[in-house]
N, C-alpha and C positions, 0 to 999 in steps of 0.2 A: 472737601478733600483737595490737596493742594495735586499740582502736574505733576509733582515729583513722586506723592504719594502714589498716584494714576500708573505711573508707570513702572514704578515699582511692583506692584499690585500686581502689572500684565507682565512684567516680567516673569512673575510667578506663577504664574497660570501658565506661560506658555512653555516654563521646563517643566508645571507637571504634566502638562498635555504631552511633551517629549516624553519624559521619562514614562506617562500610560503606552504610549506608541511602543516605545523599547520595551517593555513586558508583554507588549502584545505578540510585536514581531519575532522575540526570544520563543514565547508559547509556541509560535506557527515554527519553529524551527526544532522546539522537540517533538514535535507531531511529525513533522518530515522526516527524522532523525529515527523514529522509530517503525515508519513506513516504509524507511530506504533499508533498514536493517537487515528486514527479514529474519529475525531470531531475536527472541528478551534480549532490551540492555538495562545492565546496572547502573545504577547511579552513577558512579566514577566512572562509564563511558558515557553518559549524555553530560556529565560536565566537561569534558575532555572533547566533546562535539561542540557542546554551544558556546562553550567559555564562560556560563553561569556559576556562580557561588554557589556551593553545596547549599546553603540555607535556603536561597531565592528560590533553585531547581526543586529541592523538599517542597516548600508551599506551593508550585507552581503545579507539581506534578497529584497533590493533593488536591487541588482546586479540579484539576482536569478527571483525576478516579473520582473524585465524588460526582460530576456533572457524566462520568460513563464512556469521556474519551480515552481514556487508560486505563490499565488494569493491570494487577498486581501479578505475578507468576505465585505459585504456594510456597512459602516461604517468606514471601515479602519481598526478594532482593534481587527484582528484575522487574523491569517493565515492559507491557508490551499494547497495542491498541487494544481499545475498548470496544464493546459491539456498537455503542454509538457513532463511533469514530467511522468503523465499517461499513457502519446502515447509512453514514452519508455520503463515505466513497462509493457504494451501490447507487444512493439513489443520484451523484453527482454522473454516472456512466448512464443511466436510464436518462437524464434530461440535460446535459450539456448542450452547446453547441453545436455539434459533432453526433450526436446521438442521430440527427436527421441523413446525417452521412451514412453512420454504419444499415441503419433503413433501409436506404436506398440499395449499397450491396447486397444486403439482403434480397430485397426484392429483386432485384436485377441477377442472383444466383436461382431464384423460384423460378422465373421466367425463364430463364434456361434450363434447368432441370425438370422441373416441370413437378417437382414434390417440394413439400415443406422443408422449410429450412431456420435453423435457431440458434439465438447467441447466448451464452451462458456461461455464469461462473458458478466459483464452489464458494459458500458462504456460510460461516458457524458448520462444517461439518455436514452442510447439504448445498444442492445443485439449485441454481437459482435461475430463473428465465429471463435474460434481461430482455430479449426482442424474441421477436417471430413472424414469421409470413407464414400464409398457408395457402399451400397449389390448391387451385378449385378442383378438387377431388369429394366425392359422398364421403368415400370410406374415409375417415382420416382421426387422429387423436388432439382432441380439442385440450390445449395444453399452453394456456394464455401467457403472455408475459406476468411474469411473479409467480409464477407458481414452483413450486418446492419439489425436487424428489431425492428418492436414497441417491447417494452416489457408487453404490458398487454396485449398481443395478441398471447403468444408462451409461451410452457412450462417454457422452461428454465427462460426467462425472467419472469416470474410472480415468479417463484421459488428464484430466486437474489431478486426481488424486496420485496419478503417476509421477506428475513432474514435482509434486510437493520433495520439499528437501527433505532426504532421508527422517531423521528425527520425528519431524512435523508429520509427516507420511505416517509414522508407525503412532503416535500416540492419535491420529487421526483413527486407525483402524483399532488400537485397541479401546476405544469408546463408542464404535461403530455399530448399532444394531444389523448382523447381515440376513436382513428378514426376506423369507423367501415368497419370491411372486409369482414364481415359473417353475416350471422341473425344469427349465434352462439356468435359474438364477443361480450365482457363485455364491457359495453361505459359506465353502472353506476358506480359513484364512490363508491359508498356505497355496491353493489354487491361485485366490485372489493376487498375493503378493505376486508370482508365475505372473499371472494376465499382466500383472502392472508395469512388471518389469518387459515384458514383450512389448507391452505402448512403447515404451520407452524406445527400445531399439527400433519400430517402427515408424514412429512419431504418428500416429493412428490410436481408433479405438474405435470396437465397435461392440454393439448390442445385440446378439441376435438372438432378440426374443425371449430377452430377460428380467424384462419387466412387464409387457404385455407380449401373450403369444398371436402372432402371428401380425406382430410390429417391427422393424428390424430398423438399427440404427448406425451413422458412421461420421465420426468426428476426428476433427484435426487440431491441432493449438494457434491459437492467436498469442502470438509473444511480444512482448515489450521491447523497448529498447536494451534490457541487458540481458535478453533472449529466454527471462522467463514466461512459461505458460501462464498467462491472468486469464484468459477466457478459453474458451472450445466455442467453434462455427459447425453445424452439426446437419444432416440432411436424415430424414425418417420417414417410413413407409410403410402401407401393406405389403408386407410378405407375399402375399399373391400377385400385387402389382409390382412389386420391387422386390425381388430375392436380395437377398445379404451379398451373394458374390457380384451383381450386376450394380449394387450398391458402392459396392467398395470400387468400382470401373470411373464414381465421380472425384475419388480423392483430389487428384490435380487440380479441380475448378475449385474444390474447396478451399486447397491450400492456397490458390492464388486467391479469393475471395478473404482468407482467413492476411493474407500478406497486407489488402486494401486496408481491412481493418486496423491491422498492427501499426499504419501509418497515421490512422487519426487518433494513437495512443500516445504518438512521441510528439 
């Protein structure tokens, strides 16, 4: 093979290795694109975002629903993430870099409070644990990181479930099993919407004794940089050691703990 062939040759290889990079980097730009969104977009807004060809964006975005990082709205003519897409921003908040920071607040609000304390989001429709301390207490609910429960049954959960955008909120609660655990727990819809819209104006949520009797709970929102709720910081107790009104007397350290947090999000 002559030098001219050679180089020729690497010429070519290195616009395809360009042109892989530009599909790649296009992909990571409608994944941002539909993360920043917060509501399905159509087609003709994510070519209007990325500046891809209707044909590219079609294969690209079919490459991505089949491998479970997007997913179709019913109809077809929206996109929105996919639960893989989800399960890695989850598991990327459970092990970042950052994740030994939000810990540490954690711990450092247990020590001061002197009860357990926990960080969590709302995921596919339930309450998900992403961290936890627990005050050296006997009595206490052994309630690990990863672990699932209803959200219209726990502070934190009703607290995410308030701040969801209208819309989102209501098709959340009409697929919501409101299973009762307590002769405290909310099963009415209409109760429920009440309580949620009182989070709201409070920027609060609590649990008293709605999911286990004689456990009582009180959560705040960790917000983002464009002041939406992504997480609830959350502190829980025996009811005989902790009443719900002497509960709700730590809001403040919460919210200033839930503020630390907010700042290793941006």
């Amino acid at each position: 093979m002559s030098d001219l062939e050679i180089i020729e040759n690497l010429d070519i290889a290195k616009k395809d290795a360009l042109s892989e990079n530009s599909s790649m980097l296009k992909g990571v730009v409608i994944l941002e694109a539909l993360a920043n969104l917060r509501q399905p977009a159509s087609l003709a807004q994510l070519m209007q975002i990325t500046g891809m060809p209707k044909a590219s964006l079609h294969r690209t975005l079919a490459i991505f629903e089949e491998a479970g990082l997007v997913m179709r709205e019913p109809g077809g003519k929206a996109y929105t993430p996919g639960q893989r897409l989800a399960s890695l921003a989850i598991e990327t908040l459970c092990h970042d870099s950052v994740s030994s920071v939000r810990h540490s607040i954690l711990r450092k609000l247990v020590s001061d409070l002197k009860e357990t304390c926990n960080l969590a989001v709302l995921r596919r429709g339930e309450l998900f644990y992403l961290d936890r301390v627990e005050a050296n207490w006997a009595l206490r609910l052994h309630l690990p990181p990863g672990t699932v429960l209803p959200p219209h049954c726990s502070a934190s959960g009703k607290l995410l479930l308030a701040f969801k955008p209208p819309e989102e909120r209501a098709k959340l609660l009409d697929n919501l099993p409101l299973e009762q655990f307590t002769h405290r727990t909310i099963t009415d819809r209409d109760l429920l919407e009440s309580e949620l819209d009182r989070i709201i104006s409070t920027d609060y949520a609590v649990d008293n004794e709605e999911y286990v009797l004689g456990v009582s709970c009180v959560a705040v929102p960790v917000k983002d940089k464009h002041g939406d709720a992504v997480a609830a910081i959350a502190i829980h107790a025996a009811t005989a050691r902790l009443p719900i009104n002497q509960a709700m007397e730590y809001i403040p350290q919460l919210r200033a703990a839930a503020e630390r947090i907010s700042n290793t999000l941006n």
